[in-house]
N, CA, C and O atoms as CSV, one atom per row, in Angstrom:
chain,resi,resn,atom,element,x,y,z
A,1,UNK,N,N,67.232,-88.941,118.596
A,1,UNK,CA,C,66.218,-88.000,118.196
A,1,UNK,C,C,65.003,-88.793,117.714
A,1,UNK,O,O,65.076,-89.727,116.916
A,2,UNK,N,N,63.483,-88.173,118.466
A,2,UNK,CA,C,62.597,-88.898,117.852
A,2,UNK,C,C,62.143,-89.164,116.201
A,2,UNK,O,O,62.547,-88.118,115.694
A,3,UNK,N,N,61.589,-89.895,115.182
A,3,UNK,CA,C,61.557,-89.851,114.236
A,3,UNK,C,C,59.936,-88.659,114.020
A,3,UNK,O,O,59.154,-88.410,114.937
A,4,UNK,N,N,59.883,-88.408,113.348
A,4,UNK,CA,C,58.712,-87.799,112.750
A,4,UNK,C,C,57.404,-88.511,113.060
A,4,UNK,O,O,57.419,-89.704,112.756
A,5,UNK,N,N,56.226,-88.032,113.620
A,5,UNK,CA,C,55.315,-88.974,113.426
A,5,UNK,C,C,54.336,-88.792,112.132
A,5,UNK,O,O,54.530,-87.793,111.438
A,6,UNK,N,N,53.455,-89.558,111.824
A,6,UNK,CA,C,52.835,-89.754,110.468
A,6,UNK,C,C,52.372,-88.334,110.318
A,6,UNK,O,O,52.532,-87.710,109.269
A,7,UNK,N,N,51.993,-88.004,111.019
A,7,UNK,CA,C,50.674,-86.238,110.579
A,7,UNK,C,C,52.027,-85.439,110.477
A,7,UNK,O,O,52.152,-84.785,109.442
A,8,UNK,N,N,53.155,-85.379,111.467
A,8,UNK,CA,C,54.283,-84.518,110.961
A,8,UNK,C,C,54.994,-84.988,109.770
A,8,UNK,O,O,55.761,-84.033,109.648
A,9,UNK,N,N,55.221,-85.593,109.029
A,9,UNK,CA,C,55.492,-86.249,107.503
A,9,UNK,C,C,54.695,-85.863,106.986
A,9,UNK,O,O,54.932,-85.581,105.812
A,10,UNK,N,N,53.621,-85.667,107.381
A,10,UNK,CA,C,52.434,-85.388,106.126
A,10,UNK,C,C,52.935,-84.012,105.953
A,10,UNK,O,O,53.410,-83.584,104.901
A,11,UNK,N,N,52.782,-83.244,107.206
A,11,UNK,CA,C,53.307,-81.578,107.096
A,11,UNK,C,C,54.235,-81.420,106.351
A,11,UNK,O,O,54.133,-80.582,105.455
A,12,UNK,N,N,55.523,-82.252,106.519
A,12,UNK,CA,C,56.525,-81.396,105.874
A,12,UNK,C,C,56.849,-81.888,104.320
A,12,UNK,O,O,57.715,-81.485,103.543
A,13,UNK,N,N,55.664,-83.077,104.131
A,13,UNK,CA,C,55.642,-83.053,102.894
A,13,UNK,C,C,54.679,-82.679,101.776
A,13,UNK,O,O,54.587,-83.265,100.697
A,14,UNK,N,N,54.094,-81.804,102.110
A,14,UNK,CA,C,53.229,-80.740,101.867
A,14,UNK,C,C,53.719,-79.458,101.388
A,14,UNK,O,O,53.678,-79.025,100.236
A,15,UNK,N,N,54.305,-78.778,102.693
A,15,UNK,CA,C,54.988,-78.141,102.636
A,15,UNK,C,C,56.053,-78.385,101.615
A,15,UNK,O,O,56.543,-77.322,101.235
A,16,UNK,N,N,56.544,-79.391,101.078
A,16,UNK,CA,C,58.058,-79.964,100.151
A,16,UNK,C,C,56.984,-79.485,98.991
A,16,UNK,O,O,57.313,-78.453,98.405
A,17,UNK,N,N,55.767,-80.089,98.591
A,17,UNK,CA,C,55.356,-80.054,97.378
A,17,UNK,C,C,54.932,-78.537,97.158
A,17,UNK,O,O,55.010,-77.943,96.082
A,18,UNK,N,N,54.535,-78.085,98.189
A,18,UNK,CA,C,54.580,-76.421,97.874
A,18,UNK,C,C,55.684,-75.628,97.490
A,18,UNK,O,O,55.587,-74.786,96.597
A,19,UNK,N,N,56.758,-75.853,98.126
A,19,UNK,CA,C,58.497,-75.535,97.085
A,19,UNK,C,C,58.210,-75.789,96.176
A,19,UNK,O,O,58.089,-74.949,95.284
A,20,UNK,N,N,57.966,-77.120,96.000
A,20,UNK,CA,C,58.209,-78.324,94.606
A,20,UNK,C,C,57.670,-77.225,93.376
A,20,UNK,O,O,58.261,-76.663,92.453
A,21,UNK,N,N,56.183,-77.220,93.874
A,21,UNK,CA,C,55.177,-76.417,92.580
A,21,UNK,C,C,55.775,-75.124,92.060
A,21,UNK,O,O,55.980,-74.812,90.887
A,22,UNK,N,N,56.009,-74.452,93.139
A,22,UNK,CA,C,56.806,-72.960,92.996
A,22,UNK,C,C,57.907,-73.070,92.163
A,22,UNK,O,O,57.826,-72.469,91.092
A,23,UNK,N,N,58.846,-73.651,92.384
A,23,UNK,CA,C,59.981,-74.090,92.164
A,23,UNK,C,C,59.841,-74.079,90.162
A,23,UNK,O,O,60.328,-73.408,89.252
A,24,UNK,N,N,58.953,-75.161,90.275
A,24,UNK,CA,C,59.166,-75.975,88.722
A,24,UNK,C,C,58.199,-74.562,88.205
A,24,UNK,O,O,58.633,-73.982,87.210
A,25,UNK,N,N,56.740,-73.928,88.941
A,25,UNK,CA,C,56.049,-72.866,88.209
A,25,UNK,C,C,57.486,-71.714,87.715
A,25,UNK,O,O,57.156,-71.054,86.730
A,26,UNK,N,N,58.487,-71.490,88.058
A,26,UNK,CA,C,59.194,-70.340,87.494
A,26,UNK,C,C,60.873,-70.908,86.925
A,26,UNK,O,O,61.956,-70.322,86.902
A,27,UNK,N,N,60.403,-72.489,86.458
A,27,UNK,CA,C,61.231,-73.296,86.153
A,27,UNK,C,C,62.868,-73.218,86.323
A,27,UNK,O,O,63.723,-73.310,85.443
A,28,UNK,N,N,63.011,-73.041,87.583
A,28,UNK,CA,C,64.185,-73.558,88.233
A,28,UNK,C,C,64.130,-74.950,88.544
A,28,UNK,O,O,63.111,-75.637,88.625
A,29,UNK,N,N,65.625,-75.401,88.755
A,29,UNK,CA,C,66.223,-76.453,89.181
A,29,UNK,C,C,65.939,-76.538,90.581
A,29,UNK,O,O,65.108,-75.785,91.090
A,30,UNK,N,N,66.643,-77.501,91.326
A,30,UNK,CA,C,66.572,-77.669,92.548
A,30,UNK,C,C,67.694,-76.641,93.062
A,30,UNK,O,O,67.491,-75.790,93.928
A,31,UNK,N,N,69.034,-76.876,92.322
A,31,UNK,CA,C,70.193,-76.419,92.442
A,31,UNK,C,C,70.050,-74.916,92.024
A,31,UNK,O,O,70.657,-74.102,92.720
A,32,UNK,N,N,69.321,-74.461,90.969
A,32,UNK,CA,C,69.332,-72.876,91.203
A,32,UNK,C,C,68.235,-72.570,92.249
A,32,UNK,O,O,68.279,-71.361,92.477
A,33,UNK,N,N,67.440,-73.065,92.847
A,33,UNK,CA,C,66.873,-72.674,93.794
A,33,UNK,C,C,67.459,-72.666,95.115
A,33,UNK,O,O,67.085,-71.962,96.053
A,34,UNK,N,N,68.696,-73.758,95.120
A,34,UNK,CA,C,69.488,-74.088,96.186
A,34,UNK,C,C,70.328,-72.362,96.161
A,34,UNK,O,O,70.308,-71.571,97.104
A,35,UNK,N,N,70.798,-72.209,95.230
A,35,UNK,CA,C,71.617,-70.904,94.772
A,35,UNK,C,C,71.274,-69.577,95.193
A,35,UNK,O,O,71.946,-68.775,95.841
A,36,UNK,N,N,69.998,-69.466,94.669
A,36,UNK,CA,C,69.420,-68.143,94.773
A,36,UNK,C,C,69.411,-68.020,96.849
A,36,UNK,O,O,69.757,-66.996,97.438
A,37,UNK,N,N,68.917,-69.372,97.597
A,37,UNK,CA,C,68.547,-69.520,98.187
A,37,UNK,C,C,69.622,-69.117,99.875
A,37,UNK,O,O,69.514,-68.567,100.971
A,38,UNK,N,N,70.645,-69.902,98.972
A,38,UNK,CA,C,72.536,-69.657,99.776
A,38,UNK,C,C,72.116,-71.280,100.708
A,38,UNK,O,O,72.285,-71.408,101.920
A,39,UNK,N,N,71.637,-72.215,99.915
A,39,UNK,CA,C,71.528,-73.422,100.758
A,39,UNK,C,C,71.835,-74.865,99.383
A,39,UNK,O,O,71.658,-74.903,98.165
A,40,UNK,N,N,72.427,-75.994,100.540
A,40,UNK,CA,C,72.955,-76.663,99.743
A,40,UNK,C,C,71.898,-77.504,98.918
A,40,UNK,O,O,70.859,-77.821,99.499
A,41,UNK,N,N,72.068,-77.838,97.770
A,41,UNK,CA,C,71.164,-78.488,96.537
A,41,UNK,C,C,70.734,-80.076,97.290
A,41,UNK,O,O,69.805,-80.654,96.725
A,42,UNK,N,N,71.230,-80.646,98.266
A,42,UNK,CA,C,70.258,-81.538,98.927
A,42,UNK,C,C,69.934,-80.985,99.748
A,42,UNK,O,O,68.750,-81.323,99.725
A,43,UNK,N,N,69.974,-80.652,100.160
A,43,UNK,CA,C,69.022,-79.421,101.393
A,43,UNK,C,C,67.533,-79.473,101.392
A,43,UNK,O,O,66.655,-79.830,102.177
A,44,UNK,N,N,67.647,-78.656,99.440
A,44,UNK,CA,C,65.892,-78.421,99.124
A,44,UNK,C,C,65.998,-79.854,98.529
A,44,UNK,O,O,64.867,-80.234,98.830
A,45,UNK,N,N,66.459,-80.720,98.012
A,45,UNK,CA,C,65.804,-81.579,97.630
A,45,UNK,C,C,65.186,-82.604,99.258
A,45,UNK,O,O,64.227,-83.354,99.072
A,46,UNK,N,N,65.602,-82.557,100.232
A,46,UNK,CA,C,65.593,-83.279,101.132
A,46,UNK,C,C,64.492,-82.581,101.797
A,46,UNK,O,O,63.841,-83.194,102.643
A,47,UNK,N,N,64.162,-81.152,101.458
A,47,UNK,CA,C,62.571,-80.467,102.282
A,47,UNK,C,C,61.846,-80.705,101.180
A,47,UNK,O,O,60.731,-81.051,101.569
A,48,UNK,N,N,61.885,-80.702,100.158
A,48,UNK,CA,C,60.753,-81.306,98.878
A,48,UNK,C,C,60.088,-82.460,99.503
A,48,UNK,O,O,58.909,-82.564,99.842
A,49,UNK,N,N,61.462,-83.674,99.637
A,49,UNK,CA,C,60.639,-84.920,100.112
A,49,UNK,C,C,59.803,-84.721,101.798
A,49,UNK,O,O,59.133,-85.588,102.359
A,50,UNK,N,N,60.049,-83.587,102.218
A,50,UNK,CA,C,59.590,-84.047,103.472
A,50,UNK,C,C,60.579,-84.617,104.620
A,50,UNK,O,O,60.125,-85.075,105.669
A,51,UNK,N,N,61.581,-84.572,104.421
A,51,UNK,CA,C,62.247,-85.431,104.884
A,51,UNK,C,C,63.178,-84.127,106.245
A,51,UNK,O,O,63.990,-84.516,107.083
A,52,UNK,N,N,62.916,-83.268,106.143
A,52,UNK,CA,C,63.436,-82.108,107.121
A,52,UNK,C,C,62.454,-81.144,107.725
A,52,UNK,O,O,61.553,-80.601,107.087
A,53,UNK,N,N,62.735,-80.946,109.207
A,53,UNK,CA,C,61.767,-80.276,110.014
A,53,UNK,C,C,62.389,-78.625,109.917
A,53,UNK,O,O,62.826,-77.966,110.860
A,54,UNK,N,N,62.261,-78.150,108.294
A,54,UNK,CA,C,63.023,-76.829,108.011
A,54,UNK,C,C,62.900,-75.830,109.353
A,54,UNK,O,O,62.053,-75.890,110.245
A,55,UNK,N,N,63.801,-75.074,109.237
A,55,UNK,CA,C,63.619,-73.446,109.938
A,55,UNK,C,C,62.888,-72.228,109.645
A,55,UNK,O,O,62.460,-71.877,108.546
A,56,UNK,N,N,62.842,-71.933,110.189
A,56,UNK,CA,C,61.871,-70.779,109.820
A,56,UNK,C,C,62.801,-69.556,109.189
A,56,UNK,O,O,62.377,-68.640,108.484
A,57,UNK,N,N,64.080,-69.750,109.583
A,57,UNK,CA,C,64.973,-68.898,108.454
A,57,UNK,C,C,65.095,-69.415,107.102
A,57,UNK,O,O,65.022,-68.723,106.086
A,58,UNK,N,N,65.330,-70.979,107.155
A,58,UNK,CA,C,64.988,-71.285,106.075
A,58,UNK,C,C,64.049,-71.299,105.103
A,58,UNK,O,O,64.272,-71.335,103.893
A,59,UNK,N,N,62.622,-71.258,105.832
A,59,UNK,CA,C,61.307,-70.825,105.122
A,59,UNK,C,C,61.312,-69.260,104.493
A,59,UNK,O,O,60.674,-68.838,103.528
A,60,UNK,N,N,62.146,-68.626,105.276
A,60,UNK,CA,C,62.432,-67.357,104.931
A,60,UNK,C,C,62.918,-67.156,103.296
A,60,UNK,O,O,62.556,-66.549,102.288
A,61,UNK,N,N,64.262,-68.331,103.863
A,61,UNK,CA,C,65.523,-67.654,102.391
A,61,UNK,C,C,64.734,-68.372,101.254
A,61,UNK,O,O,64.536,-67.734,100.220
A,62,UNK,N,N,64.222,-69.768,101.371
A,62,UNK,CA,C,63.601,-70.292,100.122
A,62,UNK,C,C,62.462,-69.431,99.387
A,62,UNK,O,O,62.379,-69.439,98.159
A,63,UNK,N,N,61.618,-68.712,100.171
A,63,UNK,CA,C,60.408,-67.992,99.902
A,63,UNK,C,C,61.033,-66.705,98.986
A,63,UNK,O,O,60.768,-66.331,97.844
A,64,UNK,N,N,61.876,-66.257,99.892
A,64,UNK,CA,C,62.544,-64.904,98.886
A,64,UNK,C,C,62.909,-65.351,97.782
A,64,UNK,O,O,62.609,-64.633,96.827
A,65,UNK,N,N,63.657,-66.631,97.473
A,65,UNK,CA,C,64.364,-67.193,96.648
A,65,UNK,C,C,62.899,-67.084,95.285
A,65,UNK,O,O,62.782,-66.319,94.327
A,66,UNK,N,N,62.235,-67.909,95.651
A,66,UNK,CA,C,61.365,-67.798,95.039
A,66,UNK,C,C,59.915,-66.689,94.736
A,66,UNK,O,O,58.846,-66.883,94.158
A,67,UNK,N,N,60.469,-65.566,95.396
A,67,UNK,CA,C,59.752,-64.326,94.973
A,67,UNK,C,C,58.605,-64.448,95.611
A,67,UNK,O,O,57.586,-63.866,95.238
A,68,UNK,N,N,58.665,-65.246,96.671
A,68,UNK,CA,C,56.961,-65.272,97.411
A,68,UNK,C,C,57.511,-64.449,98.951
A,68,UNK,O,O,58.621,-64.064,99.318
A,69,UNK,N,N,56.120,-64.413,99.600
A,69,UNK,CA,C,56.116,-64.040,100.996
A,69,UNK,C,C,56.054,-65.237,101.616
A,69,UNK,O,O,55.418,-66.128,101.054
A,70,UNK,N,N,56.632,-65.476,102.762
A,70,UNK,CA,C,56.683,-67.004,103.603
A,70,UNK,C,C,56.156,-67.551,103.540
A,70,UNK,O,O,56.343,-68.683,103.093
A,71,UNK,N,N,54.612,-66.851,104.172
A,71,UNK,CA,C,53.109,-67.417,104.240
A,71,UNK,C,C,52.566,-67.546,102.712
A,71,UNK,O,O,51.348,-67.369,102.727
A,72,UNK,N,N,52.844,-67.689,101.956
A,72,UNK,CA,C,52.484,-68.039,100.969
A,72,UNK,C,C,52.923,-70.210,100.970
A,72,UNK,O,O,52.257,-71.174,100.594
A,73,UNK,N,N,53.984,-70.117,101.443
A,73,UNK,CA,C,54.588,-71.411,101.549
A,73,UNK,C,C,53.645,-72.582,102.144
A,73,UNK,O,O,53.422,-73.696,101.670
A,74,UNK,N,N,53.022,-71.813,103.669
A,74,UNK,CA,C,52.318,-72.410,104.381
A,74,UNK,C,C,50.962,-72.367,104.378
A,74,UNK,O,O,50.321,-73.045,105.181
């Protein structure tokens, strides 16, 4: 599988710090966000860093998780 190129790293770690902010603004953990979310606690820590080309279901369950609309994420 190809690796990520630089501008796609940048994306998805953008996107990570937009969880990130949300996340810590309604001061959850990683792990209750993992919870609320029904996904495993490296999961979100591993889309925080950028480090996963998430799903769009997943953009889904994290967003609900966190009381936003998707597009709020992006």
């Amino acid at each position: 599988m190809p690796s990520a190129t630089p501008q796609q790293y940048a994306q998805r770690r953008a996107f990570g710090d937009r969880i990130r902010e949300h996340r810590m603004q309604i001061g959850l953990s990683q792990e209750d966000l993992a919870a609320r979310a029904d996904l495993d606690r490296t999961y979100v820590g591993s889309v925080e860093r950028g480090e996963r080309n998430i799903s769009l279901d997943n953009i889904y369950r994290l967003a609900e998780a966190l009381g936003l609309e998707a597009r709020e994420l992006l």
